[in-house]
TIMIRO-850214 format. One record per residue (C-alpha): x, z, y; residue in three letters. Coordinates in Angstrom, 3 decimals, padded with zeros to 6 digits, m for minus. Layout:
REM residues N
+----------+----------+----------+--------+
|        X |        Z |        Y | residu |
+----------+----------+----------+--------+
|        X |        Z |        Y |    ala |
...
+----------+----------+----------+--------+
REM end
This chain:
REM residues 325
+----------+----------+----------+--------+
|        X |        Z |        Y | residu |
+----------+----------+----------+--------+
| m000.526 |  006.370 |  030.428 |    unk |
| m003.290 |  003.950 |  030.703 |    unk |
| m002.680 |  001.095 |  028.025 |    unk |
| m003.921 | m001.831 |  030.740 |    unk |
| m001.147 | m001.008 |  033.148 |    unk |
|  001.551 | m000.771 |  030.443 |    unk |
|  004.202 | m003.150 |  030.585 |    unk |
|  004.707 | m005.001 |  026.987 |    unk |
|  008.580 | m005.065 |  026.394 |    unk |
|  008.481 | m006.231 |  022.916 |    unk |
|  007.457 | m009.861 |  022.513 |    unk |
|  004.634 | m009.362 |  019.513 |    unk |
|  002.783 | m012.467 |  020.384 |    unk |
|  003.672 | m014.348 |  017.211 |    unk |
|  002.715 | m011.454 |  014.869 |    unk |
| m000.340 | m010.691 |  016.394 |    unk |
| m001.254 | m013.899 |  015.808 |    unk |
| m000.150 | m014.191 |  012.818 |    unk |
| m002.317 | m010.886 |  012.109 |    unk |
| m005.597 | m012.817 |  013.674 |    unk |
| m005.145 | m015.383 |  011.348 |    unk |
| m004.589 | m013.692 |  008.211 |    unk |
| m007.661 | m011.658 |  009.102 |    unk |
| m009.716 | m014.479 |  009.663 |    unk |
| m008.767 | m016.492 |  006.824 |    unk |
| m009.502 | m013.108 |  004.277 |    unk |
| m012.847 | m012.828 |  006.036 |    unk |
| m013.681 | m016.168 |  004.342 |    unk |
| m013.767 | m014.673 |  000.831 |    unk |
| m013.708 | m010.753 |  001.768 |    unk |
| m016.970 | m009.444 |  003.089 |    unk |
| m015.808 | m005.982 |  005.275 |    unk |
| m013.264 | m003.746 |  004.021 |    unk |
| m011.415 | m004.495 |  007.152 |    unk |
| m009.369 | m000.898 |  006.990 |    unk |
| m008.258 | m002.128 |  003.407 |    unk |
| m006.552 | m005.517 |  004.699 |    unk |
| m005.108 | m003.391 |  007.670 |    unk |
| m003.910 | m001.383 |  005.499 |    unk |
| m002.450 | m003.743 |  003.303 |    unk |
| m000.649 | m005.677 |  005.816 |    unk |
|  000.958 | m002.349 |  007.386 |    unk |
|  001.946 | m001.522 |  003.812 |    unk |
|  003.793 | m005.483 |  003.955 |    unk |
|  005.266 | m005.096 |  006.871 |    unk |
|  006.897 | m001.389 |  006.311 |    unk |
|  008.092 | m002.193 |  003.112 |    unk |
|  006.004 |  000.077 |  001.643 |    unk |
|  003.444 | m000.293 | m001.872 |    unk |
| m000.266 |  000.943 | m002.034 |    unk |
| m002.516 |  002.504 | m004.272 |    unk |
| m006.281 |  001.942 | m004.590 |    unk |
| m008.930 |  003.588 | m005.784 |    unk |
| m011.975 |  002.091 | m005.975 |    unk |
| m014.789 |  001.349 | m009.308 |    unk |
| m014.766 | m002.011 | m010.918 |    unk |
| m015.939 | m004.811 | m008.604 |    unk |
| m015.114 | m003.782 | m004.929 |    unk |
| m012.752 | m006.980 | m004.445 |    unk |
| m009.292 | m004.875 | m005.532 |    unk |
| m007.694 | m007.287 | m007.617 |    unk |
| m009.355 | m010.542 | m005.467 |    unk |
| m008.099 | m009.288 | m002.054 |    unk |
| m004.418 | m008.830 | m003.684 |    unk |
| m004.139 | m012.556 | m005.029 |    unk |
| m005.866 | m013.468 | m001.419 |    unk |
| m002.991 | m012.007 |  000.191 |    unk |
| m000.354 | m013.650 | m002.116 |    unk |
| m001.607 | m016.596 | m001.586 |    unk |
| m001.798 | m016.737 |  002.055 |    unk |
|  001.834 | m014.958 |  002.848 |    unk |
|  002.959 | m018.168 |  000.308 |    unk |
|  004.709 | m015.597 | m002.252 |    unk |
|  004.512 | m015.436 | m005.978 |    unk |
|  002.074 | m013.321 | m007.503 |    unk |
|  001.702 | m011.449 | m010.400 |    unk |
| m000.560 | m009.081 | m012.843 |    unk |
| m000.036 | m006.186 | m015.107 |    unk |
| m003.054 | m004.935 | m017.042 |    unk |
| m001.964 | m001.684 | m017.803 |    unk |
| m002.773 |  000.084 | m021.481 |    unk |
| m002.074 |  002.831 | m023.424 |    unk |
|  000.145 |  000.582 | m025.900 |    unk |
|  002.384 | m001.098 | m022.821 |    unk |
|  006.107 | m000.356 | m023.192 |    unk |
|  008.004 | m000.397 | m020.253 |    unk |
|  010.095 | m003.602 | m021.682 |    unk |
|  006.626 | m005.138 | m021.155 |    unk |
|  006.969 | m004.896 | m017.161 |    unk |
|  010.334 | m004.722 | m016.548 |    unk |
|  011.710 | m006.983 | m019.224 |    unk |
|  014.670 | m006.975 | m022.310 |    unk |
|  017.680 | m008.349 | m023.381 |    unk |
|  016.835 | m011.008 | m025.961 |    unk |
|  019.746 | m012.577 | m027.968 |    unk |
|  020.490 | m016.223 | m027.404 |    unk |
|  021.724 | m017.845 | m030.466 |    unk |
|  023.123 | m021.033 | m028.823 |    unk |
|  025.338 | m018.806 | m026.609 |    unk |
|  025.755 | m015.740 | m029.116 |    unk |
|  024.995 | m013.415 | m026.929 |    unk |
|  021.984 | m011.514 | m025.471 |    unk |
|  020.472 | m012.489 | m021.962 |    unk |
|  018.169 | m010.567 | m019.862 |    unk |
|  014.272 | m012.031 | m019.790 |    unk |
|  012.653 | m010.477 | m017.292 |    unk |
|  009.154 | m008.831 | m016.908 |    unk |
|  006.068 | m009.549 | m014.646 |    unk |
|  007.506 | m006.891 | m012.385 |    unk |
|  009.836 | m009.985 | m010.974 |    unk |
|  007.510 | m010.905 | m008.532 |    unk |
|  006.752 | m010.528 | m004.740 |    unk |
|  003.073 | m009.060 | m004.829 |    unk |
|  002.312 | m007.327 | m008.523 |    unk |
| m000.529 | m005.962 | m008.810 |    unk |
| m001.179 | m003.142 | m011.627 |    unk |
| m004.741 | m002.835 | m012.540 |    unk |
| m005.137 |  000.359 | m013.730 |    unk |
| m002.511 |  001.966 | m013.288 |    unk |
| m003.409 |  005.467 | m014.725 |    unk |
| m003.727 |  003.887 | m018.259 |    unk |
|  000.150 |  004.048 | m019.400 |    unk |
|  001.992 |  006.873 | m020.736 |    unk |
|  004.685 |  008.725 | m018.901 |    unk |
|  007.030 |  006.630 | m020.856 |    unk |
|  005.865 |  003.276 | m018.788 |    unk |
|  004.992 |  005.108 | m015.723 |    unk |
|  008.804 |  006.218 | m015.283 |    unk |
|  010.059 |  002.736 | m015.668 |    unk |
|  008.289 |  001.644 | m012.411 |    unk |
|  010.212 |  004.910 | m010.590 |    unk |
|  013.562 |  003.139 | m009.816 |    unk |
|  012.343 | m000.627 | m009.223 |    unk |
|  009.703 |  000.919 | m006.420 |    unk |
|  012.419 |  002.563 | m004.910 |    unk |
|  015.052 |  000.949 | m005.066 |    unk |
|  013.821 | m002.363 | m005.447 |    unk |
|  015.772 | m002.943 | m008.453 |    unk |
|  015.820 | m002.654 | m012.138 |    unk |
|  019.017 | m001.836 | m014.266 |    unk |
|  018.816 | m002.605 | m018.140 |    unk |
|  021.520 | m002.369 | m020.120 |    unk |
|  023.801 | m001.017 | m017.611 |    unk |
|  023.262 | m004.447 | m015.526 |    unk |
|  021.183 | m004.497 | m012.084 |    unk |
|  018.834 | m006.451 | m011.305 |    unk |
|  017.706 | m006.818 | m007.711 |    unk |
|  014.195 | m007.870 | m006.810 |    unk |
|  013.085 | m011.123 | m004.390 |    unk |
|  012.426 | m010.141 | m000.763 |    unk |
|  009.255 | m009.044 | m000.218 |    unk |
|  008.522 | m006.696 | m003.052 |    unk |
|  005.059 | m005.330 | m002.606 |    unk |
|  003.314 | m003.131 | m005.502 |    unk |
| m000.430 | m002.805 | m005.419 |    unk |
| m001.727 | m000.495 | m007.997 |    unk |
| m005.526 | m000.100 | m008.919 |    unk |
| m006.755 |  002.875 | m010.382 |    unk |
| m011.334 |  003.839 | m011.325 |    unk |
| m011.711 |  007.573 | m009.775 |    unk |
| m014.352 |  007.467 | m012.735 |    unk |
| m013.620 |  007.171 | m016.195 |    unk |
| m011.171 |  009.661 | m017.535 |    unk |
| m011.064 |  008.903 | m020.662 |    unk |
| m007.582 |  007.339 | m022.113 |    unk |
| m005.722 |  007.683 | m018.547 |    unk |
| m002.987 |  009.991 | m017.865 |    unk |
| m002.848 |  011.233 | m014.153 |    unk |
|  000.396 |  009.902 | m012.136 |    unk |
|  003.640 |  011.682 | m012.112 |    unk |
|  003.844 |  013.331 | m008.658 |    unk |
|  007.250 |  011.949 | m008.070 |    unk |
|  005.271 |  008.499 | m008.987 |    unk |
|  002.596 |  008.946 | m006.518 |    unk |
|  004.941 |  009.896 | m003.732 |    unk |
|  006.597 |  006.088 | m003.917 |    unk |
|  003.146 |  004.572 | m002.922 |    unk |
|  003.544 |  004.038 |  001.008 |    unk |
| m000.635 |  004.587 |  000.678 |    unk |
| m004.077 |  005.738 | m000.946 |    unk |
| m006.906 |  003.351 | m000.085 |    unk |
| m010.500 |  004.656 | m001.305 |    unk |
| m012.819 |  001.777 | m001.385 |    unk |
| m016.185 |  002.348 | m001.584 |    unk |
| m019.557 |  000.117 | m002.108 |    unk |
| m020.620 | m002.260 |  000.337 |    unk |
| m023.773 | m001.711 |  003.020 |    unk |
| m026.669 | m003.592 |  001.905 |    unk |
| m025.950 | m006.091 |  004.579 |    unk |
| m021.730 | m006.554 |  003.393 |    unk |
| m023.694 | m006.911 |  000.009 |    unk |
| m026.515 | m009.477 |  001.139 |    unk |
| m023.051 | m011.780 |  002.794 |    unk |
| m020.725 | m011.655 | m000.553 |    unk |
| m024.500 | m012.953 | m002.149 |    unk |
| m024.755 | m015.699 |  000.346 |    unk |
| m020.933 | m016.460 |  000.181 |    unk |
| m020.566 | m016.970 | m003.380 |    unk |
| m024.139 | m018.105 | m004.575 |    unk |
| m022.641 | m021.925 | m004.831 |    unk |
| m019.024 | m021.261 | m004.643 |    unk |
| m017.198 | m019.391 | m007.458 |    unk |
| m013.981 | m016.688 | m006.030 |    unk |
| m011.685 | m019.304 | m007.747 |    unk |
| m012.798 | m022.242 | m005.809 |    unk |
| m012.347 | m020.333 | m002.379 |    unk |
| m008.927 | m018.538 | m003.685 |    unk |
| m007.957 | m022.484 | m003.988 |    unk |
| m009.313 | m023.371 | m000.300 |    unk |
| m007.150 | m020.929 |  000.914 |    unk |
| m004.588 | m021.579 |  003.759 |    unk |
| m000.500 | m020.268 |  003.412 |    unk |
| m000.522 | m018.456 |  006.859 |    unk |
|  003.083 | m016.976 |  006.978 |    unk |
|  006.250 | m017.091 |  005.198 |    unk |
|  008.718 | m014.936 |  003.465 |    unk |
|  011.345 | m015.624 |  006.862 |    unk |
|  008.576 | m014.667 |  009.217 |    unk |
|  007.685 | m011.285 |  006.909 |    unk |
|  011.175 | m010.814 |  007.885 |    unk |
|  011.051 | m011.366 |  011.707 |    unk |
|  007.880 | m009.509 |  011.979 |    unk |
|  009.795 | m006.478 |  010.297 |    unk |
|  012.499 | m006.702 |  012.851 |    unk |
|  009.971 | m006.498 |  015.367 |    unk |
|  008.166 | m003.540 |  014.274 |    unk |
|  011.402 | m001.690 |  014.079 |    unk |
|  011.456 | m001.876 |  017.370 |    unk |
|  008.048 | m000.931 |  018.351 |    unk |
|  008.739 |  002.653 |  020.551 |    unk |
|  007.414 |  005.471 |  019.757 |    unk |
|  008.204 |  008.795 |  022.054 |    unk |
|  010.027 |  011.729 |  020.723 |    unk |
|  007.193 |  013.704 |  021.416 |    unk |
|  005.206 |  011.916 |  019.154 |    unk |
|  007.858 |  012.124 |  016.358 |    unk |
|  007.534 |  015.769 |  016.621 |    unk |
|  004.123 |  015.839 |  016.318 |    unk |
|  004.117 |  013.622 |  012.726 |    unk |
|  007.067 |  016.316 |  011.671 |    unk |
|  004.457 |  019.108 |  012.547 |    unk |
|  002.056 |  017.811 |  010.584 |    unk |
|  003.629 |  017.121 |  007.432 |    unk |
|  005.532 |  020.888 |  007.980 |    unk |
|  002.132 |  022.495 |  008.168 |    unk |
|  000.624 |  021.024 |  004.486 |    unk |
|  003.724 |  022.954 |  003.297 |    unk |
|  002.356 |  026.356 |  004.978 |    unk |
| m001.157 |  025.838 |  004.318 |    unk |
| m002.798 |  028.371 |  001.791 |    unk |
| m004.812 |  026.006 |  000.918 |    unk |
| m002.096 |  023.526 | m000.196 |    unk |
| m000.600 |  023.970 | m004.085 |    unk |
|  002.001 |  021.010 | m002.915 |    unk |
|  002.731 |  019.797 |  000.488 |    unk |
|  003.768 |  016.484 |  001.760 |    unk |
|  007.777 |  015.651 |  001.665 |    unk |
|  009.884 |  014.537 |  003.830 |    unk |
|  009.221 |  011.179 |  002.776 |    unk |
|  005.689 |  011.310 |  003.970 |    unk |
|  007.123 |  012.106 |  007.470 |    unk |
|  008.952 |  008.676 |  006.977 |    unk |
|  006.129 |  006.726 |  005.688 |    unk |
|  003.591 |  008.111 |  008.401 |    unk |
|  006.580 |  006.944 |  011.189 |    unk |
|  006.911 |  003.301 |  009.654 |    unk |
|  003.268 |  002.342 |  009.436 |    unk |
|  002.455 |  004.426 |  012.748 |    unk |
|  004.800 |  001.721 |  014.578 |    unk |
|  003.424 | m001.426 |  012.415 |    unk |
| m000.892 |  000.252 |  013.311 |    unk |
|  000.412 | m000.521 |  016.897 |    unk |
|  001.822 | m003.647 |  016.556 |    unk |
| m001.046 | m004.861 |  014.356 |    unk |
| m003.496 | m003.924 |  016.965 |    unk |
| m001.443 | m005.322 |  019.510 |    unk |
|  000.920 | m002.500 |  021.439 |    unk |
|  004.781 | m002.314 |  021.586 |    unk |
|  004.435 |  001.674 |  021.543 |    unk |
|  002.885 |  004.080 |  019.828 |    unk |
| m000.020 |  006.266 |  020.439 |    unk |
| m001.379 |  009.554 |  018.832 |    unk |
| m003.952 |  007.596 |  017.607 |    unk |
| m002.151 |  005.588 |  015.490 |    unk |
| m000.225 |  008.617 |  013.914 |    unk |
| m003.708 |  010.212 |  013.185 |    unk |
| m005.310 |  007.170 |  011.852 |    unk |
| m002.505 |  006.867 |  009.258 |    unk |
| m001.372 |  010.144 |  008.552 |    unk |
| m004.772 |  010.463 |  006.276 |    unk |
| m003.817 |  007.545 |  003.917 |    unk |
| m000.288 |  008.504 |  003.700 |    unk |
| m000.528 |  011.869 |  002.677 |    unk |
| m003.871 |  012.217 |  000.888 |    unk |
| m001.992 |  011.505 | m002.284 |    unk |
|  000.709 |  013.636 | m001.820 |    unk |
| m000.643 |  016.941 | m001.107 |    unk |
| m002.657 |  018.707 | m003.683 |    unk |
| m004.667 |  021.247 | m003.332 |    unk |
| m005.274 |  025.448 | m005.328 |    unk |
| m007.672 |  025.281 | m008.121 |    unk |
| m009.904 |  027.523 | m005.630 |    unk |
| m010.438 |  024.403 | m002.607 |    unk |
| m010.893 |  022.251 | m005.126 |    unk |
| m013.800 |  024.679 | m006.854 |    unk |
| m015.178 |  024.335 | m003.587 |    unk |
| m015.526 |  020.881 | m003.847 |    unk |
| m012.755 |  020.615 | m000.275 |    unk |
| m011.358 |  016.989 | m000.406 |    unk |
| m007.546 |  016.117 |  000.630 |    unk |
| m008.940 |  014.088 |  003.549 |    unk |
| m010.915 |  017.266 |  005.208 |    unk |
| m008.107 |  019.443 |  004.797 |    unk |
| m005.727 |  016.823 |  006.380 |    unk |
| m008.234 |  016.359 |  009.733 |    unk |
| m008.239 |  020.355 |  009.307 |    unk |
| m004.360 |  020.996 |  009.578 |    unk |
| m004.194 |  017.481 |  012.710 |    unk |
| m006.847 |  019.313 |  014.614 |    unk |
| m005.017 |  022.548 |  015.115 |    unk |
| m001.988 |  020.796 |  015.987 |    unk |
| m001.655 |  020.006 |  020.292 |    unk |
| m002.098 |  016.561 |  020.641 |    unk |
|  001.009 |  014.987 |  022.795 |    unk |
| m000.018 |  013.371 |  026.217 |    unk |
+----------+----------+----------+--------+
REM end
């Protein structure tokens, strides 16, 4: 069906806007990386918490206070190290003399954007604490629950470089990110525009300049909108296909879960409403099944001898799969 004689039937005027704004006001600071900020803002709007990879110095940790600061949320860091204890992100009971008894303090993971530089530095030990608060959304210590502020979005950093004193994420861990973002360098010219940018004004200064776009209500309403973005039942076959055949694949050690089929259905319906369609289109499932599964799937010790990457092998297994019309 021809997208110019479609017939809208979801109002999405307000968060398209809302969209064109937040893009133009990151383009201020941010040179490129426009599938990043996509990205990102899919990831906000289907619930869901992202991963990047990327060496020092790509604009990781700048674009992530950017974006707290212009949904008007609270924002915080986690430097991840070899020594952090998992009381040192979620938080302990500490005892209150005055009241005689112990109260909860909590960690930096009370927040509504964290970002964890560097993630792949902690032990297993702090690695499983973040399992049930990414989740679940909550934290329980002590035997008490703790529930976390509406919107809870985890952005984790991680260099695909330097090996030495990481420990490689629990599977179970990795499957909880929503996506996988590789950044790479900038083109000369990106490179020649952050120059020109910043050559009077420090990051700082134009972090401060920065306008609150959107609030926490409106993260809401745009949520309730996505949810009901349509999306045909043909094409919910086809993301079930795909996710079945990483399980069948010889070249696959581990294929993607079932909640991989999820994640690719939820940010399938916000890529449409981001770019400005109540419905979705094969393109969109395509587009994002890449990020969504590349960190889920791994592959034999043979493919990757052969130097095979999780993103060709994806394109591989979508491109022997009939494309729904």
């Amino acid at each position: 069906m021809e997208e110019s004689l479609y017939e809208q039937r979801i109002d999405i005027s307000t968060l398209n806007n809302a969209v064109i704004n937040i893009r133009n006001e990151i383009s201020k600071i941010i040179v490129g990386q426009e599938k990043m900020i996509d990205l990102l803002l899919i990831a906000l709007l289907s619930d869901g918490h992202v991963l990047i990879e990327g060496v020092p110095g790509v604009a990781k940790t700048l674009t992530s206070k950017l974006l707290a600061k212009i949904i008007d949320t609270n924002f915080s860091r986690i430097q991840f190290t070899p020594d952090l204890m998992p009381s040192d992100v979620l938080g302990t009971s500490v005892f209150n003399p005055k009241q005689a008894e112990f109260e909860f303090k909590r960690g930096p993971i009370f927040s509504n954007i964290i970002l964890i530089d560097e993630i792949n530095r902690a032990p297993a030990k702090t690695q499983s604490a973040l399992f049930e608060v990414m989740e679940e959304r909550q934290v329980t210590i002590d035997g008490i629950t703790h529930f976390m502020d509406f919107p809870f979005l985890v952005i984790a950093t991680q260099n695909p470089i330097e090996q030495e004193g990481t420990y490689r994420l629990p599977e179970a861990q990795l499957d909880r990110f929503l996506f996988k973002i590789i950044i790479g360098y900038p083109t000369v010219n990106e490179e020649i525009n952050i120059l020109l940018n910043q050559q009077s004004i420090s990051p700082n200064t134009l972090l401060n300049n920065v306008q609150k776009i959107v609030s926490t209500l409106q993260i809401t309403e745009y949520r309730n909108i996505i949810n009901e973005v349509i999306i045909d039942s043909k094409l919910v076959e086809f993301i079930a296909k795909i996710v079945n055949e990483t399980r069948k694949n010889p070249a696959l050690y581990l294929g993607a879960s079932p909640r991989a089929s999820l994640a690719i259905l939820r940010a399938s319906k916000a890529n449409a409403a981001i770019m400005g369609r109540d419905f979705v289109t094969p393109e969109d499932i395509i587009e994002i099944a890449i990020p969504v599964m590349r960190h889920r799937i791994i592959l034999t010790p043979e493919k990757e001898m052969e130097g095979i990457s999780a993103d060709e092998l994806i394109k591989d297994i979508i491109s022997k799969i009939e494309v729904p019309r």
